[in-house]
ZAMARGU-4260 file (C-alpha; in steps of 0.2 Angstrom, whole numbers, plus 5000, padded with zeros to 4 digits):
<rodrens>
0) 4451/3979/4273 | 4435/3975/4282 | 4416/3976/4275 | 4400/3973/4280 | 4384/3976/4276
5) 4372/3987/4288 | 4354/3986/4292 | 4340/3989/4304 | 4321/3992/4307 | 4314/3981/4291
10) 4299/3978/4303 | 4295/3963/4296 | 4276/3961/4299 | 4273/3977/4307 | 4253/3981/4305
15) 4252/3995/4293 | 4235/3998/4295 | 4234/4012/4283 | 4239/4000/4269 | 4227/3988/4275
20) 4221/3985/4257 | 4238/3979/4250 | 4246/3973/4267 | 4253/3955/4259 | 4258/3968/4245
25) 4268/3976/4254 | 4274/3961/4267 | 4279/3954/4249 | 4289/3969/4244 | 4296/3971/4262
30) 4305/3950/4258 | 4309/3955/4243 | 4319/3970/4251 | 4327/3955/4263 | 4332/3947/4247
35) 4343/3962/4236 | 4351/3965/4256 | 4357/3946/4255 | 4361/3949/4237 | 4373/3962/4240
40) 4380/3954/4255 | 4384/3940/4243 | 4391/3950/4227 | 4401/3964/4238 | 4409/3948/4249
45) 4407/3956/4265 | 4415/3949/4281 | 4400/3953/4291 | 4381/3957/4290 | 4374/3968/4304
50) 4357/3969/4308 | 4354/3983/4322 | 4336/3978/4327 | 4318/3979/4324 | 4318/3967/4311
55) 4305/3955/4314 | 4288/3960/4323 | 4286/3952/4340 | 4267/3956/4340 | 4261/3948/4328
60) 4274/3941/4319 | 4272/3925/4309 | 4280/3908/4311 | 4282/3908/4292 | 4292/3925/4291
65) 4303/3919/4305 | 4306/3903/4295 | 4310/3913/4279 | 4323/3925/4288 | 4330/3907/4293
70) 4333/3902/4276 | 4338/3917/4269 | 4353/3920/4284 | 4358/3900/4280 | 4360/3906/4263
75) 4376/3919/4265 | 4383/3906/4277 | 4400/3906/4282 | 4396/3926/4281 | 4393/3929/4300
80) 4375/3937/4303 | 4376/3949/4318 | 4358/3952/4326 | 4354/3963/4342 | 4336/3964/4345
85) 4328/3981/4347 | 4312/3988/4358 | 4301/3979/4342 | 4307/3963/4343 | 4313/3961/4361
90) 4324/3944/4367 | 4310/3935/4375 | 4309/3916/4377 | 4292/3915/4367 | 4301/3925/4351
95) 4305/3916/4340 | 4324/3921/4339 | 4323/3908/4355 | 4310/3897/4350 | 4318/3892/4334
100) 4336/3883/4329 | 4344/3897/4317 | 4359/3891/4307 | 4377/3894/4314 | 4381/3909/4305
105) 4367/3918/4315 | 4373/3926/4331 | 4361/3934/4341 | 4365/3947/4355 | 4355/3947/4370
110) 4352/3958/4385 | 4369/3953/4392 | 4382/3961/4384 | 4389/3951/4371 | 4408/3949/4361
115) 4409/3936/4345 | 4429/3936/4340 | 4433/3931/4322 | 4453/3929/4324 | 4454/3926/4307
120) 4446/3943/4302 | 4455/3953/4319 | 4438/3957/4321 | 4427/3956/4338 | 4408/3962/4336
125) 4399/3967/4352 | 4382/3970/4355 | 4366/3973/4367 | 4348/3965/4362 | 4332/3975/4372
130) 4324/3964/4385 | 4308/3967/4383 | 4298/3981/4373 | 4303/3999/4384 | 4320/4000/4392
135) 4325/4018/4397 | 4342/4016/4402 | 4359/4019/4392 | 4366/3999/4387 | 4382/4007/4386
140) 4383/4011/4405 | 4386/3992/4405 | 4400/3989/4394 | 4411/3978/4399 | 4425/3987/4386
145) 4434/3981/4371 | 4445/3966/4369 | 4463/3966/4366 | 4473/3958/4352 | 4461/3964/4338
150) 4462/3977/4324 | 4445/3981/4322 | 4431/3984/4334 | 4413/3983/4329 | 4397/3985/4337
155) 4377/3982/4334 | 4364/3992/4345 | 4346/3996/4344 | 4346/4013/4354 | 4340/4032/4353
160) 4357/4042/4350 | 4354/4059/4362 | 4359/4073/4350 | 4348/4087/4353 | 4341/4089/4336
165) 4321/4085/4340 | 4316/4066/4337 | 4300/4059/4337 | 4304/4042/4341 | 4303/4036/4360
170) 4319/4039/4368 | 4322/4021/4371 | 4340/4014/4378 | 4346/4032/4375 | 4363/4035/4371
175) 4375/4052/4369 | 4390/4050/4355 | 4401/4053/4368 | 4398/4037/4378 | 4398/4028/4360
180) 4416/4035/4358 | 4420/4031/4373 | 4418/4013/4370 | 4433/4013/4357 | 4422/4005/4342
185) 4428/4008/4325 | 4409/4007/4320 | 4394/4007/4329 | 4380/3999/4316 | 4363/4008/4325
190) 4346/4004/4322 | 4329/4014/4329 | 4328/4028/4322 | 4320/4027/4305 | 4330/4043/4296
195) 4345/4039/4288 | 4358/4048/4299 | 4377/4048/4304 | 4389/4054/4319 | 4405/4060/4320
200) 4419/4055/4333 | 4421/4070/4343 | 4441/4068/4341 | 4444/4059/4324 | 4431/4070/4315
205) 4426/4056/4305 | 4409/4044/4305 | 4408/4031/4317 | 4390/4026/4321 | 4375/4029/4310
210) 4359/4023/4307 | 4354/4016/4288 | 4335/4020/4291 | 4323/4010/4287 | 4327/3997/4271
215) 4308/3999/4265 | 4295/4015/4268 | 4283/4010/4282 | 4275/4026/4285 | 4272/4042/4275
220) 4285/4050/4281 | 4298/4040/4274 | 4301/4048/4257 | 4312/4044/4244 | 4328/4032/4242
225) 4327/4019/4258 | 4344/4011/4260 | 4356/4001/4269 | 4373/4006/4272 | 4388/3996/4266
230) 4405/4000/4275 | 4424/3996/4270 | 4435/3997/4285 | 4456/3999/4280 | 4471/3993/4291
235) 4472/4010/4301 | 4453/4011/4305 | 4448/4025/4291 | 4431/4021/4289 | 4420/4021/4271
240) 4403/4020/4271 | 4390/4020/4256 | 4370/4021/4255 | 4363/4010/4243 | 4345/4011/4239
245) 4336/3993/4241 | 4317/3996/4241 | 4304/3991/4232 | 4293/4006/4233 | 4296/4025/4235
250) 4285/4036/4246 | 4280/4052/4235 | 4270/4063/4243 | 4263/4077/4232 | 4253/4092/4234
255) 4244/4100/4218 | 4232/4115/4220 | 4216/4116/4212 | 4218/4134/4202 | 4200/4136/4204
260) 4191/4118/4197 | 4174/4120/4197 | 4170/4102/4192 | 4174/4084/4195 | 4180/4081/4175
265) 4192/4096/4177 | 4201/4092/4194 | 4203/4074/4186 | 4211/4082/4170 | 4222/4092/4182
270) 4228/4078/4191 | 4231/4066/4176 | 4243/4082/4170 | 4251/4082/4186 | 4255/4061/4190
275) 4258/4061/4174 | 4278/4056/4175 | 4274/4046/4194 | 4280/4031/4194 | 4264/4019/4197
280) 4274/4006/4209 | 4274/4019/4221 | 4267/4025/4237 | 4257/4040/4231 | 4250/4052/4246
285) 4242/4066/4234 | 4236/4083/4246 | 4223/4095/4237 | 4225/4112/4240 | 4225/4129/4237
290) 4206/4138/4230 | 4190/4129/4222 | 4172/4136/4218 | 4162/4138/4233 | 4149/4127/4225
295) 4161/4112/4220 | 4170/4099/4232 | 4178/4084/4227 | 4174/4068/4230 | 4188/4057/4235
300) 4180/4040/4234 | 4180/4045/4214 | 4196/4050/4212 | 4202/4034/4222 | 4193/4025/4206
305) 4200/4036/4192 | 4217/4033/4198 | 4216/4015/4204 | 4233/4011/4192 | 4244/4018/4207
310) 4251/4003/4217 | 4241/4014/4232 | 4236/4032/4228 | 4230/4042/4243 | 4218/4058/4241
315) 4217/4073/4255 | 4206/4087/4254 | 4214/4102/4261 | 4206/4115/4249 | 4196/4129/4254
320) 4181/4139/4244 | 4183/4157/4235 | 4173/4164/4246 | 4173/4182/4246 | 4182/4187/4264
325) 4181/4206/4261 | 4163/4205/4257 | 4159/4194/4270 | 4168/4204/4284 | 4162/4222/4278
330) 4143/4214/4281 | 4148/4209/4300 | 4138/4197/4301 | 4144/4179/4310 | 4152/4171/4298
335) 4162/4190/4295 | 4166/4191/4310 | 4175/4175/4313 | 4185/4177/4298 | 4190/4195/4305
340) 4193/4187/4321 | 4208/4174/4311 | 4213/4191/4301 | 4218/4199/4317 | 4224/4183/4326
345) 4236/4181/4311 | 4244/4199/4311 | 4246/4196/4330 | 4254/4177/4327 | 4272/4175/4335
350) 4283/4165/4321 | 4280/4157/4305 | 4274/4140/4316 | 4259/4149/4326 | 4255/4159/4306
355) 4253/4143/4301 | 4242/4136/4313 | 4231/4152/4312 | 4231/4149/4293 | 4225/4130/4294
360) 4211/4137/4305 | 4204/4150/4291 | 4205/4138/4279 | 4194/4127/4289 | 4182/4140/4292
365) 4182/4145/4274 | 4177/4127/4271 | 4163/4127/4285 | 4157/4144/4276 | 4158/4140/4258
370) 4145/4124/4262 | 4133/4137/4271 | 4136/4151/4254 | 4140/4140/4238
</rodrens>
């Protein structure tokens, strides 16, 4: 049997300007991440550690991060770490991943293709590192092919797997799942996309590339458990694979209506209520909503106070006044008749996406009116 441990996009040192307030915070919890990974990587005695990119900022990045990650891969030693730079962390001569001696466990994969053998595992690792910050050709249109004389086959790329499923990330050094198949890998250890995702073999219907996601949230739309994936490969190439949560910090992103709070002490007394069981180590993004008395409006800057225990607590306003529509539209003056304008555009809308659009635009213009009526 084979193991490894699989990682990508930590984004060590990344800028996080929303988090501006608790950046070391955070850069702390991200090493502390770095640390449980290298812990299970020493408790589960895995053959290989594979790090799929995007680990270490190349803008901005600091000397003493790059020396930690040094002492930290010297510290699994003889456990091979395999590395291929991705499009954040590019192999350039003035990164650090050339500028400083890393210990001898550390391989790194550049913008040649690469193929480390470990006889005594009949194991080869392959692997492509980005050569500078955008590359928009397929890696794998390069690949030399697989060595002979070796049971296992495994390979680390930083790249943007083309699935038709909608992604938001730039399509760099796209990929389809047939060329990955084609290589004949057992596993492909991906990094770049930041949701946790897997792909099937088109012939052996069984996982053979995935991405872990990102080890530790960096934006808010990294909810929930953050993990890396941990991999068992047998003698005939039937592939396990495991997520296990590592980070520090959840993201919990929560949207609580107002039910009609017509002062500051109720909306707090509401909240309290509602954050009551939230964990306060975590990331909390907290969106008001739903209808409030045209006369009141909250103020954030004090609910940022009252709730300062949170780790980080995040307040948006996306409340609207109970303004009286009907009223309003029977009158026919200005303000009537826009609302009766969004009345009409929203029977017309075409699908739930353009409803929804019309209905963000009523509720902003139920705001603008309950200022001019409360």
């Amino acid at each position: 049997m084979l193991s490894f441990i699989h990682t990508a996009d930590v984004h060590l040192d990344a800028p996080l300007q929303a988090l501006s307030d608790v950046y070391e915070l955070r850069q702390d919890d991200f090493r502390r991440t770095m640390r449980q990974i290298r812990d299970l990587v020493v408790d589960r005695q895995v053959d290989f550690w594979l790090v799929a990119g995007d680990l270490l900022e190349y803008h901005g990045g600091r000397r003493s991060t790059a020396l930690f990650l040094r002492d930290l891969f010297a510290s699994v030693a003889p456990v091979p770490v395999c590395i291929a730079p991705g499009n954040h962390d590019p192999w350039r001569a003035d990164s650090f991943y050339q500028s400083l001696s890393w210990p001898g466990n550390v391989y790194w994969f550049t913008p040649e293709w690469g193929a480390f053998e470990f006889p005594e595992k009949s194991c080869v690792v392959y692997g492509w590192g980005f050569p500078e910050p955008h590359f928009y050709e397929s890696p794998l249109n390069t690949f030399p092919g697989k060595l002979d004389g070796y049971r296992h086959h495994l390979m680390v790329l930083h790249a943007h797997v083309l699935h038709g499923a909608g992604e938001e990330h730039h399509p760099y050094a796209p990929v389809s799942v047939q060329e990955m198949a084609d290589t004949g890998m057992d596993y492909i250890a991906l990094g770049h996309i930041h949701k946790p995702m897997q792909f099937s073999h088109p012939v052996k219907r069984q996982p053979f590339a995935a991405y872990p996601g990102t080890p530790e949230a960096i934006t808010v739309k990294e909810e929930g458990d953050r993990c890396v994936l941990y991999g068992e490969l047998d003698h005939s190439g039937k592939l396990l694979l495991q997520s296990i949560p590592v980070a520090q910090r959840r993201v919990s992103k929560r949207e609580i209506t107002l039910d009609g709070a017509e002062t500051m002490e109720q909306l707090v007394e509401r909240l309290q209520c509602e954050l009551a069981n939230e964990p306060v180590e975590n990331l909390v993004y907290v969106t008001l909503t739903g209808e409030r008395a045209a006369h009141f409006t909250p103020a954030i800057p004090v609910l940022q106070q009252r709730f300062r225990h949170f780790f980080l607590i995040q307040f948006r306003d996306q409340t609207w006044p109970d303004v009286d529509e009907e009223k309003l539209i029977s009158e026919g003056g200005v303000l009537g008749r826009w609302l009766a304008k969004l009345a009409e555009a929203e029977a017309q809308a075409v699908g739930e996406e353009e409803r929804q659009i019309v209905r963000m635009a009523r509720r902003e213009a139920l705001a603008r009116i309950g200022g001019n009526t409360g």
